[in-house]
N, C-alpha and C positions, 0 to 999 in steps of 0.2 A: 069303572076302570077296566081297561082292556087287560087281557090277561094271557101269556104267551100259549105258545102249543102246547111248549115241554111241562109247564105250571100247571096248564089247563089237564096234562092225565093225572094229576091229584086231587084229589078230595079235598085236601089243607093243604095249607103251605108245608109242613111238617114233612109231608113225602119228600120233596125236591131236595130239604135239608137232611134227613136220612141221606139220600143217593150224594149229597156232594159230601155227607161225614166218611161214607166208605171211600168215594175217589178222592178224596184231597189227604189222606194219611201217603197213600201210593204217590202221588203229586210229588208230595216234599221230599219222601225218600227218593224218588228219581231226581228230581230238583239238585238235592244232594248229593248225590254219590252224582253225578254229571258235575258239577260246579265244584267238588273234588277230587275228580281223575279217578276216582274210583269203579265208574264203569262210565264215562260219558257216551257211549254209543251201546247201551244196554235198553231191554226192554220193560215192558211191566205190564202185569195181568192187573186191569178192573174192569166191574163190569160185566165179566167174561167175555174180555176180550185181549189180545195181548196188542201192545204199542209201543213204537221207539220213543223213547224220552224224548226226543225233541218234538215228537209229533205232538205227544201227550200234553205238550205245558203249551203249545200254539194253541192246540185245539180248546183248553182250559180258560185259555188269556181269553179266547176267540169267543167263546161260549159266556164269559163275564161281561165281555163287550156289549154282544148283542141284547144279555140281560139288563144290563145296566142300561143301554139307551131304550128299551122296552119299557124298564119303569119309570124312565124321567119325560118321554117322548109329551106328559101335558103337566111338564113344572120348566118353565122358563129360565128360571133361576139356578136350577139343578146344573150342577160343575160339570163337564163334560168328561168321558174317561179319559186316562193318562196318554198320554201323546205316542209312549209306546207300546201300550197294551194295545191302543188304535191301531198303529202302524202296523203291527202282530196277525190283526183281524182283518184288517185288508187286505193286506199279503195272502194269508187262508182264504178269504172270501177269494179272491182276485183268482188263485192256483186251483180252485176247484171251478170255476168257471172255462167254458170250453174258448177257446180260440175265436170263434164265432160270435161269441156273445158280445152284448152293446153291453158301454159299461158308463153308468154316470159320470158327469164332469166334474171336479170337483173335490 
């Protein structure tokens, strides 16, 4: 089984799940206080690094994306991510890509 980049600087799985137990507390607190007007345009330290909540929960969605089609890419069967977590991950993929670039069909 292939094993991604991010996966591959751990030792065990257990690292990668340490690093998403710290960002996904920060995740939902932005999540929330945006989704009740409570700061929707506020930012958040993880990581050490500081992010606007919308960037944070794209880049989240965008990183579950890619993970999730990394483990399924040799199970056929395997359910494909949500239509809008997809749409989330393109959009990022697509906006960091420069003007220039070829971009699949599709």
């Amino acid at each position: 089984m292939r094993r991604s980049r991010s996966t591959a600087a751990f030792e065990r799985p257990s690292g990668v799940v340490r690093l998403w137990c710290d960002t996904a507390p920060a995740a939902v607190r932005a999540a929330g206080a945006a989704v009740h007007g409570t700061d929707p345009h506020g930012s958040v330290a993880t990581q050490g690094h500081v992010i606007a909540v919308p960037d944070l929960l794209a880049t989240l969605t965008t990183e579950a994306v890619v993970h999730h089609l990394d483990l399924v890419v040799d199970l056929p069967d395997a359910p494909p991510p949500g239509a809008v977590a997809l749409g989330v991950a393109v959009a990022t993929v697509d906006g960091l890509l420069s003007d220039g670039a070829v971009r699949p069909n599709g």
